[in-house]
N, C-alpha and C positions, 0 to 999 in steps of 0.2 A: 509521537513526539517524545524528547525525552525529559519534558516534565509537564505534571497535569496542567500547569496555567495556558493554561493554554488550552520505390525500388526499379531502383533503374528500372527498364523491362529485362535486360538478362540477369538481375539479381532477383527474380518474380518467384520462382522455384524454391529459392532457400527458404524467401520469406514464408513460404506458403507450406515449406514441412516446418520452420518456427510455431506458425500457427495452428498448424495437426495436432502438435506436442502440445503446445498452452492447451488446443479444446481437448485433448484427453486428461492433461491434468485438471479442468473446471468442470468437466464431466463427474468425478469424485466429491463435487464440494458444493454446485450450487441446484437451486430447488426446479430449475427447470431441465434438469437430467431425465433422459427419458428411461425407461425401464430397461432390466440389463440385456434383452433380448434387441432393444432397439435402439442402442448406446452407440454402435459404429453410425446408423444413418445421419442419429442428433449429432455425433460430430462432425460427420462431412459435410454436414446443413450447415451448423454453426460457422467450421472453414471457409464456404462457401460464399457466404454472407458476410462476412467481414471483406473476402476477396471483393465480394460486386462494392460495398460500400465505399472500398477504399479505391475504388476505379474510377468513382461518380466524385470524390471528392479534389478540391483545391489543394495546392500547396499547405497555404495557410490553413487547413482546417483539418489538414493531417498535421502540422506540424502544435496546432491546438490539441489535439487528443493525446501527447504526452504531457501536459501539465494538469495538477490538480490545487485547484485556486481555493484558499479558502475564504467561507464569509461566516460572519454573525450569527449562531444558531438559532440565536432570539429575534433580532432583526435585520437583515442582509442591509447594507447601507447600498443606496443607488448609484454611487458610484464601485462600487466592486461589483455590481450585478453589469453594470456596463461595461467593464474592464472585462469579464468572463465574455460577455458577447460580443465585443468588438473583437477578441481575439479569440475568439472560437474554441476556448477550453472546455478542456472535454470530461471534468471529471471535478467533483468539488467534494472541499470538504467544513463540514457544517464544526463551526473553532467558537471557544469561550464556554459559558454557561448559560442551559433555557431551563428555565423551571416550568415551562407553560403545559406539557405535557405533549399526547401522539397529537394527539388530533390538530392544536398549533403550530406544532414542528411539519407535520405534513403541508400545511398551506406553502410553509415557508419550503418544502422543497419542492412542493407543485408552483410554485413562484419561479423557480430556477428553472425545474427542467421544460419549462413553460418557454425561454427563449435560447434554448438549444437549438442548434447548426439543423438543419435541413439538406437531405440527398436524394435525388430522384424522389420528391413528394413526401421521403418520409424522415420525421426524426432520427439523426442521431443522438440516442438517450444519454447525459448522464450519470455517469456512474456517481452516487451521493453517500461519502463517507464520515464518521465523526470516530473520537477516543472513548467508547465507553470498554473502559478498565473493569471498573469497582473501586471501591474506597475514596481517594479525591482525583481518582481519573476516572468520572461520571461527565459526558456533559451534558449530556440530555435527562432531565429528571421532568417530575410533577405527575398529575393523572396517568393514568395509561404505562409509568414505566416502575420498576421496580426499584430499590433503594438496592443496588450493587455493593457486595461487601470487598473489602479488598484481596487481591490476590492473593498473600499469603496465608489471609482468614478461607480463602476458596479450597487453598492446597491442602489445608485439614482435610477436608470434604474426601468421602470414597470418590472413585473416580462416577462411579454413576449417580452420586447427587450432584456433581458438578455436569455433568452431560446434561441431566433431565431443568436443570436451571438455566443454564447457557441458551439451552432450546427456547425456553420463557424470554427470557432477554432478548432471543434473538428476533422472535415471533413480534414482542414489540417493537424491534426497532424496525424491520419490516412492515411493520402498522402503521408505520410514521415516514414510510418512503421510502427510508435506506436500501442501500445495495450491499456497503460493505462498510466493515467493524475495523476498525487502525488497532487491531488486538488477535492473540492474545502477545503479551509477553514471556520470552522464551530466554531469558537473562538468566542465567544463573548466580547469586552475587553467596559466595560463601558466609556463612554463617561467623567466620570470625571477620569478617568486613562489616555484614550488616546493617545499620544505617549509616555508616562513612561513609557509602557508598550512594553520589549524592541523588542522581537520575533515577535509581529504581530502589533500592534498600529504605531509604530515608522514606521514602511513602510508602513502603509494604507493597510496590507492583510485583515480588516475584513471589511466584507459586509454592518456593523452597529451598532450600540452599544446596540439593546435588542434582545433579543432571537426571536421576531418575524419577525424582518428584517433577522434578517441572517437567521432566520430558511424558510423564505419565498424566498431567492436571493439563500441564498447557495443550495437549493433544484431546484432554476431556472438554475444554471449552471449545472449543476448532468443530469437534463430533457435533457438539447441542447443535454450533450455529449450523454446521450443513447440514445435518438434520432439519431445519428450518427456513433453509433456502436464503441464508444469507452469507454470503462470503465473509472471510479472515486475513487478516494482512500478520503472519509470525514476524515477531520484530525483537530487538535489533540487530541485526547482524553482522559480525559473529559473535554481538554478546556485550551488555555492559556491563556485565557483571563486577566486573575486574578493577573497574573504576574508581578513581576519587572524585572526580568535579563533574560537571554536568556539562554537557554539551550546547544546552539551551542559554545556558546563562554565564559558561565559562570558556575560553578560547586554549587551547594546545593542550586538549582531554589525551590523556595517554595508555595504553594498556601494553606494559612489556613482559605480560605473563602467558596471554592467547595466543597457541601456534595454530597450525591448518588442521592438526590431529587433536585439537586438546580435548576432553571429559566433555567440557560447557557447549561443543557443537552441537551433543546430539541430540538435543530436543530439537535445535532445526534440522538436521538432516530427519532426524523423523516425522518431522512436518511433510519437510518436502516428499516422503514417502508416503504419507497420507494423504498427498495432493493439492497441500495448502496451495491457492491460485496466487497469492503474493507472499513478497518477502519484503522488508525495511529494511536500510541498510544505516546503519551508525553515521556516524560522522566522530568519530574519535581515530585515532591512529593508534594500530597495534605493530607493533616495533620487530616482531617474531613472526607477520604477516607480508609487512611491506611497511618498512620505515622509511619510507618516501611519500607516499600520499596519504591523507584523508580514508577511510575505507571508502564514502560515498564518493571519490574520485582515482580508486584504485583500481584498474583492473585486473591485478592478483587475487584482491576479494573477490569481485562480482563475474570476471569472466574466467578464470582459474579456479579460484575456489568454490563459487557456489554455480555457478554455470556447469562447468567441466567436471571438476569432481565430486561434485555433490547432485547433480545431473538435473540440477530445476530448470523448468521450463514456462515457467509462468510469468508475469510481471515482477519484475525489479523495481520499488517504489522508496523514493527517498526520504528520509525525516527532513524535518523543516530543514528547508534550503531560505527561506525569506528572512529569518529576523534572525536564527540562530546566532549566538555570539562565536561560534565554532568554527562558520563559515565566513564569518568578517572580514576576513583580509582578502576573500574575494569577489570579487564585483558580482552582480545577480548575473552575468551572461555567462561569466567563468564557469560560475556553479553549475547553471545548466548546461552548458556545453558539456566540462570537464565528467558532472555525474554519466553524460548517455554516453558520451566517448569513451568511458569508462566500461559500459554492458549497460548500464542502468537504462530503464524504461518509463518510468511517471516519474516528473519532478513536481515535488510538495510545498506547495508556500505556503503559508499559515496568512502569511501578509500578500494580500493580490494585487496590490500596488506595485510590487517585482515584477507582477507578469510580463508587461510590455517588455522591457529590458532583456529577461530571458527567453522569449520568444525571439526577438530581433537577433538575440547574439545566435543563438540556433540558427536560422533563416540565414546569417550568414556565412557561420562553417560552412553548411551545407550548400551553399554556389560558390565555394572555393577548396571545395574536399570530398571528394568521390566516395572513398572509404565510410566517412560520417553521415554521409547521404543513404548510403547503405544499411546501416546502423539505425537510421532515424526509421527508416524502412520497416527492416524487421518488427522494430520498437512499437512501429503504430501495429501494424498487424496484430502482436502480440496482445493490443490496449483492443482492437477491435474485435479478437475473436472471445475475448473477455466479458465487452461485453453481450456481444452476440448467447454465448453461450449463458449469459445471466438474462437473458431476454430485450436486453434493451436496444437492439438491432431490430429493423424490419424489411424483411425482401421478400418480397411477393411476387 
């Protein structure tokens, strides 16, 4: 987020070296990687298994496993646990504040993944993420987890007291169910912007103000969690640094400073060298990028720049598409349409009361647009060998 409140059959082959590439990039990052001797089988397992899954499953329950709904970390309300299972989503994220601790947060996501889709007998698991930052992007606190300091108080840190920490963090929220961490932040916001800078300066989310601090700390947090067998989502991309107004709470955020070469990219392109399995992508508009769309609905960002030239191969996951004030002017089906039309792969709503909407306008591109159906394709592959590769597939 960008503030704490918070296939066809002949298209089978593309999708299926899509999903090679993601399981060699989640082979790097998550804790059920098998040893380096035995890393080529666990990904053609992984590949494998997401192919059979995704053969056993419905229209609708593929086109479920691109959204990520979020509920109540403290208490899911019954109608948004119903909204996830009537529409078969495939991936949540746990939004707001719990102070209850692991062992509370756990029930609450063994609640969840309790009425997950079924395929040939067996769950498909999902993937259960939340924002723990540090500083006032914690949302999971109490017993069991650590009091998270913020990012820029991190970026002091050598890089390996922030590895050996991140790993703590990570180990807890793994105690509590998680699969994956909505962090770290990869912003670079300059030191003479500093808190003007409303999304991430003003709370202290970035690690420093040159691209070689944060490319060096935001890559030390990324290390703890794979070490720990918890995935990272690098976010935002290409960067809010640059920004005045907030995309959460402000509409027509601007950046005419970020080109496709600037300084501020390389802490993500060295994520994506490190094998981050996700990327976020902004919702502001960089004017030196694509002065026509949204970054989250552009596809010079997502399929030109960070796809093509920047060569990730992992999930494309959106910042809040639900309540955003950013995304206002367009309807919830736009959004999700326009984000996967775009490259994008998980769409995020903070609010899951959008889900139906965005599901339906999906559902209908694709029986009136071959290309998008293709697209939608790839996209699930990409969400299934994810989590295959995080363990939460099962083919036997």
């Amino acid at each position: 987020m960008a503030t704490p409140v918070r296939r066809p059959a002949g298209r089978r082959s593309a999708a299926r070296r899509t999903a090679v590439g993601l399981a060699t990039t989640l082979l790097a990052v998550c804790a059920c990687s098998a040893p380096a001797a035995g890393e080529e089988a666990h990904r053609v397992s992984a590949t494998a298994c997401a192919d059979k899954v995704y053969t056993g499953m419905t229209t609708a329950q593929r086109v479920g496993q691109l959204f990520m709904g979020g509920i109540a970390a403290s208490r899911p309300s019954a109608a948004d646990l119903k909204t996830l299972r009537t529409y078969h989503v495939g991936s949540v994220m746990l939004t707001g504040r719990s102070s209850a601790g692991t062992a509370a947060t756990k029930k609450v996501v063994d609640g969840a993944r309790a009425q997950a889709d079924t395929v040939a007998g067996h769950r498909v698991g999902l993937l259960v993420s939340t924002d723990q930052e540090g500083g006032q992007v914690q949302v999971l606190s109490g017993p069991g987890f650590s009091v998270m300091p913020n990012a820029l108080t991190q970026g002091s840190w050598s890089t390996a007291t922030l590895r050996s920490r991140a790993e703590t963090w990570a180990r807890q929220l793994k105690a509590a169910g998680l699969d994956l961490n909505l962090a770290p932040v990869a912003d670079v916001v300059p030191a003479s912007l500093g808190t003007r800078n409303a999304p991430i300066g003003h709370f202290y989310r970035e690690y420093g103000h040159t691209p070689a601090v944060v490319t060096s700390h935001s890559g030390a947090f990324a290390a703890g969690f794979r070490n720990a067998g918890v995935m990272t989502t690098v976010k935002h991309f290409p960067g809010l640094g640059q920004v005045i107004g907030n995309t959460d709470t402000t509409a027509n955020v601007v950046d005419s400073v970020t080109t496709s070469s600037s300084a501020s990219l390389q802490p993500f392109r060295s994520a994506i060298t490190a094998g981050s399995p996700f990327v976020m992508i902004s919702s502001a508009k960089y004017t030196k990028i694509d002065s026509k769309h949204l970054a989250a609905f552009s596809p010079t960002v997502i399929s030109s720049l960070l796809r093509t030239k920047f060569g990730f191969k992992g999930v494309v996951i959106s910042d809040d598409l639900g309540q955003a004030v950013a995304v206002r002017s367009f309807t919830p089906a736009q959004r999700a349409v326009d984000f996967l039309n775009a490259g994008g792969d998980m769409v995020l709503t903070v609010k899951a009361s959008t889900l139906p909407a965005m599901i339906q306008g999906v559902q209908a591109k694709m029986a009136s647009d071959a290309s998008f159906r293709a697209k939608v394709t790839a996209s699930v592959h990409r969400v299934l060998t994810a989590k295959a590769t995080a363990g939460r597939l099962t083919c036997s």
